[in-house]
N, C-alpha and C positions, 0 to 999 in steps of 0.2 A: 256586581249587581248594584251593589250601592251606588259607585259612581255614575252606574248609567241614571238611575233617579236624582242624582244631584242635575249630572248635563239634562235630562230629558224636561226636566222643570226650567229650568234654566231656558232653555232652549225653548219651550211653550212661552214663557212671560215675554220674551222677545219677538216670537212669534205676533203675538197680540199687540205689541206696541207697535210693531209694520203696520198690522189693519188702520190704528189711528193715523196712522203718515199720509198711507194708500188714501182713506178717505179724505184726508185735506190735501190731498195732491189734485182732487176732480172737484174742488169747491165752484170753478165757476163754472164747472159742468151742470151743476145742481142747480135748475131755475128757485126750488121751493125752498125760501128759507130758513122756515121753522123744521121742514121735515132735516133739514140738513145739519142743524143745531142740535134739533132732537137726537140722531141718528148718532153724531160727533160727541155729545155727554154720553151716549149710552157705550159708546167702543172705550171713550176714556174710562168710563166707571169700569168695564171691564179689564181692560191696562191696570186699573191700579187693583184689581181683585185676584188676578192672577198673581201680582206679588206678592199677594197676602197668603195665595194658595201655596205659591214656590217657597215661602218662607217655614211658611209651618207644615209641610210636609219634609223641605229638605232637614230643618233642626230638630224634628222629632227624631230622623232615621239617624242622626249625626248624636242625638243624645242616647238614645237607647242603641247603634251599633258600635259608637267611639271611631267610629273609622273618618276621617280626614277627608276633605273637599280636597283631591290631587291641584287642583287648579285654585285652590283658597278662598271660596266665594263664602263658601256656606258659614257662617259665625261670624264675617268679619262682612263692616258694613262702613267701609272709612269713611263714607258723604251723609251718615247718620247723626242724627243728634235726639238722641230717644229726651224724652218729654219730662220724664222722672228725671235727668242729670240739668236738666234745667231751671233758672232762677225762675220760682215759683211765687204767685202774687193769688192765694184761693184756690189755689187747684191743691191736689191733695194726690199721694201714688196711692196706686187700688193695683190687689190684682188682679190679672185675668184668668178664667180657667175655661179651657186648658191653657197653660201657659205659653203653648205654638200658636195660638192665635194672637198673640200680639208680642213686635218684638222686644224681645229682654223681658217678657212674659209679666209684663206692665202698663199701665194706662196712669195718665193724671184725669182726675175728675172735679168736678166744678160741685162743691155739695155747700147743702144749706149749711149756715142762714147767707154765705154769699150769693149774690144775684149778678156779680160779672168777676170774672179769674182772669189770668195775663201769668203765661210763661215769657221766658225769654232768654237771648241767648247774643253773644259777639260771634261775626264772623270772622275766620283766622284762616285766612288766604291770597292768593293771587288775584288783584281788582281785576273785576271784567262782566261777562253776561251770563248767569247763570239760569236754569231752570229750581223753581223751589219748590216742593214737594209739599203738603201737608197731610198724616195719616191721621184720619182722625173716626171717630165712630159715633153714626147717625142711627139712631135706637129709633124705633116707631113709636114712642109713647112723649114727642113731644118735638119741635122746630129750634134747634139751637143756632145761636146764631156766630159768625165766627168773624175777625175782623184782623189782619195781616198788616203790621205796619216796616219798612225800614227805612232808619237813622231817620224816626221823627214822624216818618211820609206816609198817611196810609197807601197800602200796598195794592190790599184786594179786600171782598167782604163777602161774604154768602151766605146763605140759612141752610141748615142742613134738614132737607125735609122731602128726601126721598121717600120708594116705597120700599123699605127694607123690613123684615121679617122678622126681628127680634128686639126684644125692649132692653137685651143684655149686652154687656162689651163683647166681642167675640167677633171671630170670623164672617160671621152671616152680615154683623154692621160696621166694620172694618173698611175705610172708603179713602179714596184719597183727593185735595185736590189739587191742582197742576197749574200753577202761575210761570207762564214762561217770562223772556224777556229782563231777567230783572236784572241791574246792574247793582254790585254789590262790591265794596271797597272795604278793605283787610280794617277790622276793627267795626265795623255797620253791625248794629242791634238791629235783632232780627226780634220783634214781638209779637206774640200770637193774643187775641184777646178773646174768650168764650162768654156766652151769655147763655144760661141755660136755660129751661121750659116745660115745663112740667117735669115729667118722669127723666126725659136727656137733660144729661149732665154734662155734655159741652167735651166730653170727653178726647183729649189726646192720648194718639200714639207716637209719632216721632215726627220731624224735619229730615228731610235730605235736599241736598242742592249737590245738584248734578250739572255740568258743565250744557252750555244751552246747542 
């Protein structure tokens, strides 16, 4: 029974990531541009929500039954790089609770009196194109702002100023977001920079960079 809720999770977060393909496989089918964009952020927000659902479902039943992912998913997460093991510039670890809502049941947060934080990290692999991950957590009590740079370049940038439901770290503001394309050469810093806003604290959860 376990193992079916390890595959069965598993197997939904993948599910969901087809819709996002499915969808930009009929982009020029779509006359309306805004509804197509709109429609494209709302499948990805859900893409990266479901991972946050597989995770803290599969590592609660993995802590509390001790029983083994047969196929190794569940604990190990090789294209991770959680937020907390990284060189930290104002961010601070906090926990989370419940601790299955965020992985390694951690967050770095961006707290007074700083007014901008910067993790960061070296990449240690094979040069080429990757997709880069960012998990990070968009609280409704304020716009934080987030800014991606590598080896120097910025990368990407965005405000996090969804309509999410909670002003707390946790599952409900758990979001991720998805920079494709990037070319990354063995030894490239990877820097994240937060600015936070009222009540959001610019809050990270992890990096993954997944093959593109």
């Amino acid at each position: 029974m376990i193992q079916h809720i390890y595959d069965s999770h598993y197997e939904g977060a993948e599910r969901v990531r087809e819709f996002v393909k499915m969808w930009e496989s009929i982009r020029n089918s779509v006359g309306d541009d805004e509804r197509y964009e709109f429609v494209l952020a709302r499948l990805k927000y859900q893409e990266g929500y479901a991972i946050v659902w597989r995770d803290a479902v599969c590592n609660w039943f993995l802590r509390v039954s001790g029983i083994a992912d047969t196929k190794g998913r569940v604990g190990h997460y090789p294209n991770r790089i959680e937020a907390e093991s990284m060189q930290l510039a104002g961010y601070v670890p906090v926990d989370v609770e419940p601790a299955e809502n965020a992985s390694g049941g951690k967050a770095v947060a961006c707290q007074a009196p700083a007014n901008k934080c910067a993790t960061s990290f070296h990449f240690i692999g094979t040069s080429g194109t990757y997709q880069l991950n960012i998990q990070f957590f968009d609280q409704n009590n304020g716009k934080s702002k987030f800014r991606v740079f590598v080896a120097g370049h910025q990368l990407d940038e965005w405000v996090a100023d969804d309509t999410l439901p909670s002003a707390n770290l946790g599952g409900d503001t758990s979001t991720r977001r998805q920079i494709n394309g990037v070319t990354l050469h063995d030894g490239d810093e990877i820097r994240i920079e937060g600015i936070p806003d009222g009540g959001e604290v610019a809050a990270l959860d992890y990096a993954e960079i997944d093959p593109n």
